[in-house]
Kinemage of the C-alpha trace (Angstrom):
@kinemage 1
@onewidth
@group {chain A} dominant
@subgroup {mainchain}
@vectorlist {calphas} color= white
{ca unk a 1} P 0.000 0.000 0.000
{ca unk a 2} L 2.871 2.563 -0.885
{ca unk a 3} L 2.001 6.350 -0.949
{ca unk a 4} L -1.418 4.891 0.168
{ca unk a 5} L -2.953 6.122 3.824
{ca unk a 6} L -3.973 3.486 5.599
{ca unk a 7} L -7.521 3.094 6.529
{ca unk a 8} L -9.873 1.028 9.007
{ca unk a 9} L -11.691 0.090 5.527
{ca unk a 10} L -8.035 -1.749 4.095
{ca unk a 11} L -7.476 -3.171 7.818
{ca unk a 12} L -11.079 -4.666 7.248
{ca unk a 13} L -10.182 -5.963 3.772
{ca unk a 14} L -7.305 -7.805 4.323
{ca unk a 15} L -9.004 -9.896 7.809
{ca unk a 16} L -12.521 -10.220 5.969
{ca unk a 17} L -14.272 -8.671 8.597
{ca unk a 18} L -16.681 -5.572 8.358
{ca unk a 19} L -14.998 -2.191 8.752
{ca unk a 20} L -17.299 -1.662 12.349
{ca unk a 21} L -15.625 -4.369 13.662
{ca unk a 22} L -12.552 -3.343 12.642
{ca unk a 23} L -13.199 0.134 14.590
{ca unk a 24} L -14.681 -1.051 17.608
{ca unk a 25} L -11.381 -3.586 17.743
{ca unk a 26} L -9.541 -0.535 17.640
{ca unk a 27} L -11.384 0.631 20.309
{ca unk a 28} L -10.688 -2.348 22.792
{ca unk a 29} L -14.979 -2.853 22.835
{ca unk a 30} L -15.576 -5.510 25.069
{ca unk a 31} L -17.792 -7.869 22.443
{ca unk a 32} L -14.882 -8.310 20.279
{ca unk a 33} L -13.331 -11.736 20.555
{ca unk a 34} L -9.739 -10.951 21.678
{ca unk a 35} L -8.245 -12.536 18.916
{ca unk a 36} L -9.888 -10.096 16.383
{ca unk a 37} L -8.344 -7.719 18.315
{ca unk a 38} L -5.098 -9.156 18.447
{ca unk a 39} L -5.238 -9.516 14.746
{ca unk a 40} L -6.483 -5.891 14.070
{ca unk a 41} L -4.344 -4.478 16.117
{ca unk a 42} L -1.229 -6.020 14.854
{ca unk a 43} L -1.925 -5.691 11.285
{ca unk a 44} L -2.609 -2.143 12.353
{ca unk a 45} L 0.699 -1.655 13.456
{ca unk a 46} L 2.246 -3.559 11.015
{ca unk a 47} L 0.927 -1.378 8.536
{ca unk a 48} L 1.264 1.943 10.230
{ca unk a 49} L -1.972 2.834 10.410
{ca unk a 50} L -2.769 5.927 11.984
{ca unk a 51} L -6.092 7.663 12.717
{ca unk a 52} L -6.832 11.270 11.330
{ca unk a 53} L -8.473 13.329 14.087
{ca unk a 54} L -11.869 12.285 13.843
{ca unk a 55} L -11.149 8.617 14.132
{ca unk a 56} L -9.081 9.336 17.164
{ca unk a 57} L -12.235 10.787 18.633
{ca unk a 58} L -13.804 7.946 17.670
{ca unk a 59} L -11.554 5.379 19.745
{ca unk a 60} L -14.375 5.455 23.036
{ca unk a 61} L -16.606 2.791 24.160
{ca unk a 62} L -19.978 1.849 22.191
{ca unk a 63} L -22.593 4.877 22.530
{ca unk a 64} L -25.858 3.580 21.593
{ca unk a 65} L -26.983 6.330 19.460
{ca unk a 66} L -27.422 6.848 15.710
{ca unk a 67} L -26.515 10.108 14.029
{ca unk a 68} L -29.368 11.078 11.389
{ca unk a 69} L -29.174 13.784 8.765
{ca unk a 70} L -31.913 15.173 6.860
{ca unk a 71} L -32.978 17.909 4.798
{ca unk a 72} L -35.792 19.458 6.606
{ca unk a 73} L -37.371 18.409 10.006
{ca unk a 74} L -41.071 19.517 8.695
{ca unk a 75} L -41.315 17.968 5.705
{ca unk a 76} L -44.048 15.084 6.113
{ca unk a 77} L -42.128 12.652 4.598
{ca unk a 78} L -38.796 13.128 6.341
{ca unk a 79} L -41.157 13.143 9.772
{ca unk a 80} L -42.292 10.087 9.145
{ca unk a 81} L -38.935 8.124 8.286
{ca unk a 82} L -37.429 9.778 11.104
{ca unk a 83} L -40.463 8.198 13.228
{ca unk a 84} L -39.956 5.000 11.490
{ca unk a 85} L -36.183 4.877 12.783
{ca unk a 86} L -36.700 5.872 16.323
{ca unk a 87} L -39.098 3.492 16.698
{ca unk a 88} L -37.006 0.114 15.497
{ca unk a 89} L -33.638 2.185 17.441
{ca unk a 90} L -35.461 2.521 20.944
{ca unk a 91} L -36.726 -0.786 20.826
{ca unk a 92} L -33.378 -2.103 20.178
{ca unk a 93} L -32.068 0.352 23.213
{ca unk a 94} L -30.223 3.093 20.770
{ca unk a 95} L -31.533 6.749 20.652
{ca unk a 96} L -31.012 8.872 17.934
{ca unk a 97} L -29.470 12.941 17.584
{ca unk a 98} L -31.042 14.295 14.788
{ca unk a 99} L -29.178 17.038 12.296
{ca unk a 100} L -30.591 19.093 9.712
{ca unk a 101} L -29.059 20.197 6.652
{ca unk a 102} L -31.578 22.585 5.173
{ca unk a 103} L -30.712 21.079 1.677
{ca unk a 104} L -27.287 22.375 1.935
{ca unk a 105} L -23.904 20.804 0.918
{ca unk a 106} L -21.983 22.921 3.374
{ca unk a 107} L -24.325 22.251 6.375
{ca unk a 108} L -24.203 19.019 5.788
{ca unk a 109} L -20.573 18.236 5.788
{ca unk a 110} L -20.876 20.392 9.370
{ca unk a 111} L -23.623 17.936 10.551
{ca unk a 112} L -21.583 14.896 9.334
{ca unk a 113} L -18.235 16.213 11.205
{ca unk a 114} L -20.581 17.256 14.381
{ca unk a 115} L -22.219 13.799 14.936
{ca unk a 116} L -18.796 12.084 14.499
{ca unk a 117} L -17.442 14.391 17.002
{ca unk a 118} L -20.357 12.856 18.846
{ca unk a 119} L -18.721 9.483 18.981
{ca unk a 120} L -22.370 7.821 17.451
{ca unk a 121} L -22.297 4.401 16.199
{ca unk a 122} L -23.750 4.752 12.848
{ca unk a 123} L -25.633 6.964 10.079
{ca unk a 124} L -28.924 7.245 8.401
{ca unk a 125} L -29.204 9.991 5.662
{ca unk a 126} L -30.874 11.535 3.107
{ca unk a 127} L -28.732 13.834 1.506
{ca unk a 128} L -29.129 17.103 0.249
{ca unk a 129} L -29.924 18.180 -3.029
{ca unk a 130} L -26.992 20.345 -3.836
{ca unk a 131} L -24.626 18.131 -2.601
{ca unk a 132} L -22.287 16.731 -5.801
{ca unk a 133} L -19.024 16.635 -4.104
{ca unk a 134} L -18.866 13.550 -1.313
{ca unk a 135} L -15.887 13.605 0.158
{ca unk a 136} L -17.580 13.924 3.581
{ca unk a 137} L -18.951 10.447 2.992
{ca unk a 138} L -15.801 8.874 1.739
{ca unk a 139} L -14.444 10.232 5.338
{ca unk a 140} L -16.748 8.309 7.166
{ca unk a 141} L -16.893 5.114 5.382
{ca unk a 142} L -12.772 5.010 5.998
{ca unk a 143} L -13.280 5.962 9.018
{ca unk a 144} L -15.519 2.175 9.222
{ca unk a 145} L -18.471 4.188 10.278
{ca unk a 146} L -21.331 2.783 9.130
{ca unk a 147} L -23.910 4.692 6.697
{ca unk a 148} L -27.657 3.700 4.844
{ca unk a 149} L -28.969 6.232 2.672
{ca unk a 150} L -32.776 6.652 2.386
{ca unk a 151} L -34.939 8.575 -0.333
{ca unk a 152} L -31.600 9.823 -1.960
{ca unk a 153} L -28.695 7.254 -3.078
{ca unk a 154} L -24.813 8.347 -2.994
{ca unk a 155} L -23.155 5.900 -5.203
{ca unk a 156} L -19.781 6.795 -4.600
{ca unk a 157} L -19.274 5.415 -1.623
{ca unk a 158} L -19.880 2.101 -0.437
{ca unk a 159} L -22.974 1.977 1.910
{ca unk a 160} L -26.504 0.271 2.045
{ca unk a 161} L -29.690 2.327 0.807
{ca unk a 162} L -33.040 2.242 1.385
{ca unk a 163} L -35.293 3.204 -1.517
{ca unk a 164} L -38.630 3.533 -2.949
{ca unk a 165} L -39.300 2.176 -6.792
{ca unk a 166} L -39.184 5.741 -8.075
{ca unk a 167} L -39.566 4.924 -11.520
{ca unk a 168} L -42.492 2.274 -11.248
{ca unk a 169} L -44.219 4.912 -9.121
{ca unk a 170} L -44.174 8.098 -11.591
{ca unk a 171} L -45.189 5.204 -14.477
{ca unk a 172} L -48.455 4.386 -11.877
{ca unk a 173} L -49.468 7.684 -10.801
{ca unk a 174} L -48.612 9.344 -15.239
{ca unk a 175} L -50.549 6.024 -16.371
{ca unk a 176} L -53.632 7.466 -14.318
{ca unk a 177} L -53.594 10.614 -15.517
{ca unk a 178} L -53.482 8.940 -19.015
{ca unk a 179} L -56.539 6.656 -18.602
{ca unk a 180} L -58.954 9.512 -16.864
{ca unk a 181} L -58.604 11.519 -20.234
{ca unk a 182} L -54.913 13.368 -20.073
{ca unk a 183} L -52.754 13.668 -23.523
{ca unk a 184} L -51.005 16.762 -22.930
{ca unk a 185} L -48.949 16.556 -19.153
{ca unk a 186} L -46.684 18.047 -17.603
{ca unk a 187} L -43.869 16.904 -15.205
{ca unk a 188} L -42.686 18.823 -12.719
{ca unk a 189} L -39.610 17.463 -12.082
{ca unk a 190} L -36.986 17.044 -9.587
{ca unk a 191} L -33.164 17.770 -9.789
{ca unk a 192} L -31.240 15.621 -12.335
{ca unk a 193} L -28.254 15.003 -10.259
{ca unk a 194} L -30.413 13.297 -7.638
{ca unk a 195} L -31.768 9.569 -8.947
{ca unk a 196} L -34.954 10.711 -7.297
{ca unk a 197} L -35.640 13.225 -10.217
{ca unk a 198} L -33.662 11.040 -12.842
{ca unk a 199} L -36.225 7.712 -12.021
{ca unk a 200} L -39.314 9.819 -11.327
{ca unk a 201} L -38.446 11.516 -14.948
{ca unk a 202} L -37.891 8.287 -16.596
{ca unk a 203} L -41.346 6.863 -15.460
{ca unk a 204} L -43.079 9.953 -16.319
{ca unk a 205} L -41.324 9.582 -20.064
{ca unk a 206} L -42.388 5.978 -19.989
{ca unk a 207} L -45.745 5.906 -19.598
{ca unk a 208} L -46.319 8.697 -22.332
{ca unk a 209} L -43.913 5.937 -24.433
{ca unk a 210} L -46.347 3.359 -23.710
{ca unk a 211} L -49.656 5.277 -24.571
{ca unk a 212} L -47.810 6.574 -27.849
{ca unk a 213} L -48.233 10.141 -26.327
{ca unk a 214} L -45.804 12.163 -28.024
{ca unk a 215} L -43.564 14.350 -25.648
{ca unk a 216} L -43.356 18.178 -26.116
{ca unk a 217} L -41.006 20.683 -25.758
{ca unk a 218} L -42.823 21.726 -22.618
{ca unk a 219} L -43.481 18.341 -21.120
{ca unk a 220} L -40.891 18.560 -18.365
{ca unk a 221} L -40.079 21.390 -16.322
{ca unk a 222} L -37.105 21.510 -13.517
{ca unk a 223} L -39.535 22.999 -10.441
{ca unk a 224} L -39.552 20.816 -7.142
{ca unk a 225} L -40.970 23.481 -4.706
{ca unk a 226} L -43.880 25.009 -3.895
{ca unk a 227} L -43.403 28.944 -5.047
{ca unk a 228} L -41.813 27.545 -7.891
{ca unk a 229} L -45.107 25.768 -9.123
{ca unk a 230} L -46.924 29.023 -8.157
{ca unk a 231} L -44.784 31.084 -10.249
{ca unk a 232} L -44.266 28.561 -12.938
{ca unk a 233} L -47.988 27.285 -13.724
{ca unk a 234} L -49.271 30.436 -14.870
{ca unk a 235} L -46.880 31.278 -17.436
{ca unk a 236} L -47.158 27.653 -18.784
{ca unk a 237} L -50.517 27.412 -19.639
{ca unk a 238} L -50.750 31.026 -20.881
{ca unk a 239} L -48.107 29.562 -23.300
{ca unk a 240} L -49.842 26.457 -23.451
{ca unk a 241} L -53.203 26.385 -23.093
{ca unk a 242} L -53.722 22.458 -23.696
{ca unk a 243} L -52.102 21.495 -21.180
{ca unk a 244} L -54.272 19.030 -19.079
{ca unk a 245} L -52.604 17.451 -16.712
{ca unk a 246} L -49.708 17.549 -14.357
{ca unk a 247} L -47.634 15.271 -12.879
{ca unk a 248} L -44.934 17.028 -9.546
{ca unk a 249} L -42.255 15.104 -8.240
{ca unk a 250} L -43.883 16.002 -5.053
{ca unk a 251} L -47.082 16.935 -2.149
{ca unk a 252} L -45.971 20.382 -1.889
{ca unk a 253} L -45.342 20.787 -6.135
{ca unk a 254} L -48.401 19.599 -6.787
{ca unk a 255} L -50.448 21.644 -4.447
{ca unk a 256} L -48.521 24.867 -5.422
{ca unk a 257} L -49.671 23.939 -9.045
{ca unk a 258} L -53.183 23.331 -7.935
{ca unk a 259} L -53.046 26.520 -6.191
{ca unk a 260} L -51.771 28.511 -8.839
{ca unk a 261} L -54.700 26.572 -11.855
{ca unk a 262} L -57.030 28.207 -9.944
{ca unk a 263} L -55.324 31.281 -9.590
{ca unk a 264} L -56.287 31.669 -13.119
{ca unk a 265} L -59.774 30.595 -13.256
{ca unk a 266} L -59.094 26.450 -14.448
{ca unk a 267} L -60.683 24.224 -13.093
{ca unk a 268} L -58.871 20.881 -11.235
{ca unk a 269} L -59.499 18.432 -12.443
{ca unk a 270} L -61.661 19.847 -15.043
{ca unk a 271} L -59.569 21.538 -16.857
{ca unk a 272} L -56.074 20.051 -15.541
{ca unk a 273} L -56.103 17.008 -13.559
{ca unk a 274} L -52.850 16.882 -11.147
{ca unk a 275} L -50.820 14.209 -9.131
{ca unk a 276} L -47.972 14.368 -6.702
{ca unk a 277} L -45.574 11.885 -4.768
{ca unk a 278} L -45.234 11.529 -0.883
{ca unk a 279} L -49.007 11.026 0.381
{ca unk a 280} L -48.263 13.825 2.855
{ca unk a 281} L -50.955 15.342 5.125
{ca unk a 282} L -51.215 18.015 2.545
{ca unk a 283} L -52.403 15.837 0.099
{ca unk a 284} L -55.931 15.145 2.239
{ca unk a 285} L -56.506 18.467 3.183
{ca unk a 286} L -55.611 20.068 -0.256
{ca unk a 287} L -58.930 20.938 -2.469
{ca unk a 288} L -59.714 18.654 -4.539
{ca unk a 289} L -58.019 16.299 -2.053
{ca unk a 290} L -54.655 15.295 -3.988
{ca unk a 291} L -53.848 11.758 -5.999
{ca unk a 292} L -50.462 10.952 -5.373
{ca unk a 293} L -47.824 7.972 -4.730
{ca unk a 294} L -47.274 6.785 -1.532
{ca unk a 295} L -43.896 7.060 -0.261
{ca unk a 296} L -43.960 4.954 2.222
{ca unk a 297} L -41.693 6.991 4.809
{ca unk a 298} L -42.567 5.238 7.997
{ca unk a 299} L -41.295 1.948 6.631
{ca unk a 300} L -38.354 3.324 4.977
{ca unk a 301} L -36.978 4.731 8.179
{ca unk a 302} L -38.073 1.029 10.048
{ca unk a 303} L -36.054 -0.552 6.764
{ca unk a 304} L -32.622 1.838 7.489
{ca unk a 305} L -32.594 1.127 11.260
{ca unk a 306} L -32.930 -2.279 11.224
{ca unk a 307} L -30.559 -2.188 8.086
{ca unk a 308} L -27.807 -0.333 10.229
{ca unk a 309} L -28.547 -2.096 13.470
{ca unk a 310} L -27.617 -5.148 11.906
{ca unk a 311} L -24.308 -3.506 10.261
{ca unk a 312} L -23.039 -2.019 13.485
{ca unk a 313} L -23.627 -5.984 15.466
{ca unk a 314} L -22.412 -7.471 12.450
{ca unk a 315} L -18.504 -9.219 12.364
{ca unk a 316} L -19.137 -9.895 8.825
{ca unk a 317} L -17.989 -8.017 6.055
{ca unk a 318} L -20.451 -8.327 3.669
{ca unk a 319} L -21.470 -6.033 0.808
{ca unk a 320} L -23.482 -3.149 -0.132
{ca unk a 321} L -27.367 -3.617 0.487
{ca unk a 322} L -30.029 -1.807 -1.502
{ca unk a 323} L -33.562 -2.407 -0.435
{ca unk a 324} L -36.241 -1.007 -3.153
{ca unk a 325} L -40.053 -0.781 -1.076
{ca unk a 326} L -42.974 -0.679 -3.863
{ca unk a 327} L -45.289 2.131 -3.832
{ca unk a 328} L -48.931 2.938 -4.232
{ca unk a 329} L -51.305 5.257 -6.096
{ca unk a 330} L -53.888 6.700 -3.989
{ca unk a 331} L -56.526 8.080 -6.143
{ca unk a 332} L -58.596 11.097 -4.933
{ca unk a 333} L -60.246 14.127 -6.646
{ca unk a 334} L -57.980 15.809 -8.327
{ca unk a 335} L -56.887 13.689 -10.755
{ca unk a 336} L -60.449 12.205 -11.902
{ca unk a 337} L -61.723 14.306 -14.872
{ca unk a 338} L -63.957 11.651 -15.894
{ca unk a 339} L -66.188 11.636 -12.978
């Protein structure tokens, strides 16, 4: 390993154990068997490994507690996974700090360096959307830290995810739009750097494929927020009046575009029949009450604590595991312009 560092992550390599293991060895943790440590610790010194700072603060005893970053707290979604991990982490006797990044790279690499400082065990995350470098991750997983994603995959590093069937479920939710009368819809899509907005794209792109619905130049739009819909929506259908149907990449998208086809005397789903993606509480107290995809949150977060749980007990180094959860159309009022 000339003019390479050393990390926990090559220690774990060359014993074929899991990188956790390899870190709480380091750490003298009372559950290793003492000949994993003896081996670890050798081979450690043998290769003149040395910790960088934040593995050195790392070297304590076990705490129990799982280090979860997210982009916003009040989102409905990101509630509910977060209420989905707590409740597998308590019952296993771990608590959880939670971190928010506020969709920011820069505040996340601060959250990321904050729980570590923390001395937690392990990390769930959904990463934020203007993240594109991922160094910060990279840190951890040398580090033998162990990570699941959820909602939003990082590829680069090695990690398990947790993930919905983004594709199938923009497919479902356009293919309804499709058979209550739409020809002419819209996506409002997601960022293309996250697989979220690449998938949810793709099925939207699909399901016109399938219908032999020809695609316009308008047919997707980048707008993933609320105000964006609400400024957006307007100006598209005074440009193209046809337009009878929309598809958002989210609750809160759809709503804002709902909000803003009335704004201008249309009718939903009269005139332009919408569906979103999360099931949020928004979507049952929107008017018409919203079709959408269920995201299935509350599982998601159950599905990345028992995923890390299992990681952080685990002696074996086995590989990456990605666990896709199939979603749902709920059908309410404001996609049925047939009834």
């Amino acid at each position: 390993m000339k003019g390479h560092q050393v990390t926990i992550k090559d220690i774990a390599k060359i014993l074929h154990i899991s990188p956790s293991t390899v870190s709480r060895a380091l750490k003298d943790h009372p559950d290793i068997n003492p000949q994993t440590k003896k081996n670890v610790q050798e081979l450690a010194k043998k290769l003149n490994y040395k910790p960088n700072q934040i593995a050195l603060n790392l070297l304590q005893k076990e705490s129990k507690i799982i280090g979860i970053i997210i982009p916003e707290i009040i989102h409905y979604f990101f509630s509910t996974v977060i209420s989905g991990i707590e409740k597998i982490a308590n019952e296993a006797g771990y608590h959880i700090i939670i971190a928010q990044s506020d969709e920011s790279y820069h505040k996340e690499v601060e959250n990321v360096q904050t729980l570590l400082s923390s001395n937690i065990d392990g990390f769930i995350i959904t990463m934020a959307k203007t993240t594109l470098n991922f160094d910060h991750f990279k840190n951890v997983e040398e580090i033998g830290v162990p990570m699941v994603f959820v909602d939003r995959s990082c590829d680069i590093v090695t990690a398990d995810k947790v993930l919905v069937d983004d594709f199938d479920g923009a497919y479902k939710a356009t293919t309804h739009l499709i058979e209550n009368g739409c020809v002419n819809i819209v996506h409002l899509a997601g960022p293309q750097n996250l697989d979220i907005g690449v998938k949810r794209k793709e099925g939207f792109l699909s399901a016109l494929n399938d219908a032999n619905i020809e695609t316009k130049d308008y047919s997707v739009q980048i707008c993933d927020s609320h105000d964006h819909a609400i400024r957006l929506i307007p100006e598209l259908l005074s440009k193209y009046n046809n337009i009878d149907g929309i598809f958002a990449v989210n609750d809160l998208t759809a709503v804002g575009a709902m909000k803003a086809v009335k704004s201008i005397n249309r009718r939903v789903p009269e005139d332009v029949a919408i569906s979103g993606f999360t099931n949020s509480f928004i979507s049952y107290i929107a008017d018409p009450e919203l079709t959408t995809i269920d995201q299935k949150g509350f599982e998601m977060g159950q599905h990345a604590a028992r995923m890390l749980l299992k990681r952080i007990k685990s002696d074996e180094n086995y590989g990456p595991v990605t666990t896709i959860l199939n979603t749902e159309l709920v059908v309410r009022k404001s996609s049925l312009k047939n009834k």
